[in-house]
C-alpha positions as CSV (number, residue, x, y, z in Angstrom):
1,X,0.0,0.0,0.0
2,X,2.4,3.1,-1.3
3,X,1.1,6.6,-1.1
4,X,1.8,10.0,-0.6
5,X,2.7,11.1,3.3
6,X,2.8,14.1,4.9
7,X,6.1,15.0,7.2
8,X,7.4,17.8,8.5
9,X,11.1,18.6,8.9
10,X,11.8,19.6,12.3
11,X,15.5,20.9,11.4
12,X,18.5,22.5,11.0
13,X,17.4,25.8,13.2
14,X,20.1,28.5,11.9
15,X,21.5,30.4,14.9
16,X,22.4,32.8,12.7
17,X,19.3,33.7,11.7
18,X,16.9,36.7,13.7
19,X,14.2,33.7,14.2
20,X,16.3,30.3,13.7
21,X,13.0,28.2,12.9
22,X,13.2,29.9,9.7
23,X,15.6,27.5,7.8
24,X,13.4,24.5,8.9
25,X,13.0,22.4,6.0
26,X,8.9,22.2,6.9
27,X,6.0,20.1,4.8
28,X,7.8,17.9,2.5
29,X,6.0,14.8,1.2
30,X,7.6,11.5,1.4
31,X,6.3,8.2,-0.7
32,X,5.7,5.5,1.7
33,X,5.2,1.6,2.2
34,X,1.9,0.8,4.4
35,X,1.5,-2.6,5.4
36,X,-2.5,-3.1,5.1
37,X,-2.1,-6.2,7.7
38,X,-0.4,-4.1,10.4
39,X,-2.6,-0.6,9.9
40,X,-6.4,0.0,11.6
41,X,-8.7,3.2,10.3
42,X,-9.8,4.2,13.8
43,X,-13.2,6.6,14.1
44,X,-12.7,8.8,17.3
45,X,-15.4,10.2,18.9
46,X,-17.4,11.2,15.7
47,X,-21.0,11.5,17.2
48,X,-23.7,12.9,16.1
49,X,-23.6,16.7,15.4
50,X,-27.6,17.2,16.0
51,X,-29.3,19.7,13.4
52,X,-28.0,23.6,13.8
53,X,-30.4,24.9,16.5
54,X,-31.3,21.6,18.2
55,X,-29.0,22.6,21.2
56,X,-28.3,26.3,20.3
57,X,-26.1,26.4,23.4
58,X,-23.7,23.5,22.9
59,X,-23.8,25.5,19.2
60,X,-22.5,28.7,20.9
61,X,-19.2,26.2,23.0
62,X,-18.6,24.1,19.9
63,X,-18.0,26.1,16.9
64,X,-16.4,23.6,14.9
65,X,-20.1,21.1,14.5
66,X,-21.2,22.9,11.7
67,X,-17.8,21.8,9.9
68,X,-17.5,18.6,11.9
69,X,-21.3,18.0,9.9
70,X,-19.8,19.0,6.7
71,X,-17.2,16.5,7.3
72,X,-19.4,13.5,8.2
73,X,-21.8,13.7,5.5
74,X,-19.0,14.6,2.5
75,X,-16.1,13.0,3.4
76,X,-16.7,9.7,5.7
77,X,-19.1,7.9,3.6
78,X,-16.6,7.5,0.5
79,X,-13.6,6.8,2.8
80,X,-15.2,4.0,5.3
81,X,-17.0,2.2,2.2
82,X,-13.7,2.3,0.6
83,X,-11.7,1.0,3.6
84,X,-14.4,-1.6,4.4
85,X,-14.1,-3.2,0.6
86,X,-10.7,-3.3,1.7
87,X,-8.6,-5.7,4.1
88,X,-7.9,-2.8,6.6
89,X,-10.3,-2.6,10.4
90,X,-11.9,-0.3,11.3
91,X,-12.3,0.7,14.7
92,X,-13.8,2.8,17.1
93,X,-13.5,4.6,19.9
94,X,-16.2,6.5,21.8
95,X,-16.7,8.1,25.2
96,X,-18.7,11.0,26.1
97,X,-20.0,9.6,29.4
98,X,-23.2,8.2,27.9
99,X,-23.6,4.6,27.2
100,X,-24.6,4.6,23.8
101,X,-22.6,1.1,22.4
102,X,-22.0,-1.5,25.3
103,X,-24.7,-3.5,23.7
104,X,-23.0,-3.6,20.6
105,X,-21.3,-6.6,20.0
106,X,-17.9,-4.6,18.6
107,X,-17.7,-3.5,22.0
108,X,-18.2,-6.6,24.0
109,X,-15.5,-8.1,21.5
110,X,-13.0,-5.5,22.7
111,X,-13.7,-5.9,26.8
112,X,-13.4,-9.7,26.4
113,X,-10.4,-9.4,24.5
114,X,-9.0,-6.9,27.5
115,X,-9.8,-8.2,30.4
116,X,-9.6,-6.4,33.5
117,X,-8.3,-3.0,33.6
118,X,-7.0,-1.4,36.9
119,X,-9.1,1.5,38.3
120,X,-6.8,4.8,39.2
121,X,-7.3,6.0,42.9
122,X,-8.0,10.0,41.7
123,X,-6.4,13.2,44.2
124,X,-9.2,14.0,46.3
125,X,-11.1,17.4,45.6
126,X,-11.5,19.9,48.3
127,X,-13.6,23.4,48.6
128,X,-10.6,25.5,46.9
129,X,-10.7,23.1,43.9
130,X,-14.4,22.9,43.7
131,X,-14.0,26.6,43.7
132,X,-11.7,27.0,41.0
133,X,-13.8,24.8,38.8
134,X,-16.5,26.5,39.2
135,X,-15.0,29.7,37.7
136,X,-13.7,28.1,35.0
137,X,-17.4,26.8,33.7
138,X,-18.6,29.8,34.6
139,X,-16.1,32.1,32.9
140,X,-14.0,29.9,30.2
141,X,-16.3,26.8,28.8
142,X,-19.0,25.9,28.6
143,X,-20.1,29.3,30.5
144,X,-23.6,29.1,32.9
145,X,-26.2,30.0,29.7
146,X,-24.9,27.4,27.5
147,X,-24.0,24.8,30.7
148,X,-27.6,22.8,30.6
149,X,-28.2,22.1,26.8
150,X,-24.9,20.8,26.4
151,X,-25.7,18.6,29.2
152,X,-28.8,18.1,27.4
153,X,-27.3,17.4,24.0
154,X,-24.9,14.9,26.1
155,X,-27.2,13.3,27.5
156,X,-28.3,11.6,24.0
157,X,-24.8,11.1,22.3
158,X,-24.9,8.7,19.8
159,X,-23.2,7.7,16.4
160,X,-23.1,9.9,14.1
161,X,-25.5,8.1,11.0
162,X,-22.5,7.7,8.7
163,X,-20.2,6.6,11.7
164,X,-22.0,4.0,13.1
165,X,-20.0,0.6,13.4
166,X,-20.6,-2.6,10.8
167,X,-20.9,-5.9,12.4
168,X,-18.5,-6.2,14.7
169,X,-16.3,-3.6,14.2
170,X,-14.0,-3.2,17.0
171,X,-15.6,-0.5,19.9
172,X,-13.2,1.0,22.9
173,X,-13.8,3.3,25.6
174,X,-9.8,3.8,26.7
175,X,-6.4,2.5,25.5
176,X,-6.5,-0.6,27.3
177,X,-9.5,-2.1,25.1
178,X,-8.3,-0.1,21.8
179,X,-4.9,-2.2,22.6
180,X,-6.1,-5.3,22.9
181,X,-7.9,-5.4,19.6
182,X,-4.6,-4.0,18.2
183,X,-2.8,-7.1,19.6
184,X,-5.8,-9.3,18.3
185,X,-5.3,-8.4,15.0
186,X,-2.0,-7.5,14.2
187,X,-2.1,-3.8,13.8
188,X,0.6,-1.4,14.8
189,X,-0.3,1.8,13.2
190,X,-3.4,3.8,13.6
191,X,-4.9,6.5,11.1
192,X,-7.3,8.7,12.9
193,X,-10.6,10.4,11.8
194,X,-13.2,12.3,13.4
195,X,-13.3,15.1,16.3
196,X,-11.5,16.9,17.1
197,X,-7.9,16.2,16.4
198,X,-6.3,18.9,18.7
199,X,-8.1,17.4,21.5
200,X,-10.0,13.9,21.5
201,X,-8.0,12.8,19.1
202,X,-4.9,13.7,20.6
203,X,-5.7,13.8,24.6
204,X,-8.7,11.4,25.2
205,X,-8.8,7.7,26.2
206,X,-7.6,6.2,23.7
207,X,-6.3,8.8,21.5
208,X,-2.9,9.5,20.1
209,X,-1.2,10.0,23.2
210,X,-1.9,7.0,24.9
211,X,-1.7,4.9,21.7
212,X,1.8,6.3,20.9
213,X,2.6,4.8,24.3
214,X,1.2,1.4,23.1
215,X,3.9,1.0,20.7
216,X,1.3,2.3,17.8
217,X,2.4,4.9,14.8
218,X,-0.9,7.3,14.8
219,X,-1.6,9.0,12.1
220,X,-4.2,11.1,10.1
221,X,-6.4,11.9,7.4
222,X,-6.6,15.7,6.8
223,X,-9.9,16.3,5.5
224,X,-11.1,14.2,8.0
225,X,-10.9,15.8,10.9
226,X,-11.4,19.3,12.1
227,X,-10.2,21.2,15.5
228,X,-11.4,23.5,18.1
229,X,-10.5,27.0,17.5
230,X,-10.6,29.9,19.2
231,X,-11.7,33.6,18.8
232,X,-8.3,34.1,16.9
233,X,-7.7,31.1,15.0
234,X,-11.1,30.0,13.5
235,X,-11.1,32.1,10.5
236,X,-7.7,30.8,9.1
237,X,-8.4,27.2,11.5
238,X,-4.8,27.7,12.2
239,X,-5.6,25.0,15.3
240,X,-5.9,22.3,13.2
241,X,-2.8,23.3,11.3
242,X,-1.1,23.4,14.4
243,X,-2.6,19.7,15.0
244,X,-1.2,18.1,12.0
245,X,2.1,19.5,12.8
246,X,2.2,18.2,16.1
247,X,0.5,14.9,14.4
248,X,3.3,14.5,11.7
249,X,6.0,15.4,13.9
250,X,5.5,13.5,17.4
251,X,2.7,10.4,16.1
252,X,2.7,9.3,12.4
253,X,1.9,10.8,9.6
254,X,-0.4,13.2,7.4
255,X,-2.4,11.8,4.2
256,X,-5.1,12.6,2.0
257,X,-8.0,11.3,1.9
258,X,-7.9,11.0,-1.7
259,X,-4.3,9.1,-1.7
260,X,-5.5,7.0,1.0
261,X,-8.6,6.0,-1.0
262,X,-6.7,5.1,-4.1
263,X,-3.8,3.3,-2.5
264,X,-6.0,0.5,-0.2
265,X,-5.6,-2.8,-1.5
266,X,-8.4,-4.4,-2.9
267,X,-9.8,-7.9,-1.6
268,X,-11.6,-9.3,1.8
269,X,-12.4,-7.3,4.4
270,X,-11.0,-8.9,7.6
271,X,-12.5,-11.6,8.8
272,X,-14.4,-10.7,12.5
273,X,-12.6,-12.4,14.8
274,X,-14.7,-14.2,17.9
């Protein structure tokens, strides 16, 4: 499976130079070797994006869902069909808080495959804490107006319609279950879609960072994702370029989704395992 990749080229800084990072090399596009056995499409917390106004106030906290709908309706639907045709998995992760896939049998597949999972002992909260938290929801995110109908729209997360698992598609909550199904079938390198990949993708259970410290390359499809931005960002959605920076230089690598489509192998889809 050979196709484009995205890198960047982290060196040589000139010291010479009023701003050394100048005389990085940057972007440059290697061609590269995939092994369809060893690599996994994973679908990371790409839920359901409700219709603009259903939850006006997880609208106002959120800016990125009208892209993030864009996205799901334009871009996944050609790439999973064209990965499922092929011998690649696809898995998923979810979380959110809301049970919305234990009944699926994807997900029953990856806690029997994992097995117990030790449960941290969290640092005990106190009234300064409880304090502190309470400023930042009221006065950074989500702020006290918009607070109840993102709890609202929360409370009945679910699968996007083009995002929903097939069969018995892999489902993990955390690192330890994403892991196992790794192990189970041979995969060592991770290509991420869905929301948002400056954060979920990145910091959540079972996301890049806990992956990378699985053993796992994780990389990325471009127009398949999306990031949060902020007041100054979102018009140029410098975040996200930040995010496949960080994505290209620390985790894996940066494709297309159109070189990813046309390089997959053609033949049976993996067999589900029991």
């Amino acid at each position: 499976m050979r196709l484009p990749a995205r890198l960047y080229q982290q060196f040589d800084a000139d010291p010479g130079l009023p701003v050394p990072a100048e005389s990085y090399g940057g972007w440059q596009s290697h061609a590269i070797d995939l092994s369809p056995a060893h690599t996994a499409l994973v679908v990371m917390h790409a839920w359901d994006p409700n219709q603009p106004g259903q939850f006006p106030g997880w609208d106002r906290v959120v800016e990125y869902r009208p892209r993030a709908r864009r996205i799901l309706a334009d871009v996944f639907p050609p790439l999973l069909a064209a990965v499922r045709r092929s011998p690649l998995p696809v898995f998923h992760v979810v979380g959110g808080g809301r049970d919305y896939f234990r009944h699926l049998p994807g997900h029953r597949r990856a806690v029997a495959l994992a097995g117990p999972e030790p449960v941290p002992t969290p640092v005990s909260p106190d009234p300064a804490f409880d304090r502190l938290q309470a400023l930042r929801r009221a006065h950074s995110f989500p702020g006290l107006r918009n607070a109840a109908e993102v709890a609202a729209g929360f409370a009945q997360l679910d699968f996007a319609p083009t995002a929903r698992p097939v069969g018995d598609e892999g489902i993990a909550e955390n690192a330890h279950q994403l892991a196992a199904l790794c192990r189970a079938h041979g995969v060592n390198h991770l290509v991420y879609i869905g929301f948002a990949i400056n954060w979920c993708l990145l910091m959540s259970p079972g996301g890049m960072v806990d992956m990378a410290r699985q053993g796992c390359l994780c990389s990325t499809i471009a127009e398949a994702v999306t990031a949060v931005e902020n007041r100054e960002t979102a018009a140029e959605e410098l975040e996200k370029q930040q995010a496949l920076w960080r994505v290209a230089l620390e985790f894996g690598f940066v494709f297309t989704g159109a070189d990813f489509i046309h390089a997959l192998p053609a033949g049976t889809p993996t067999s589900p395992l029991p």
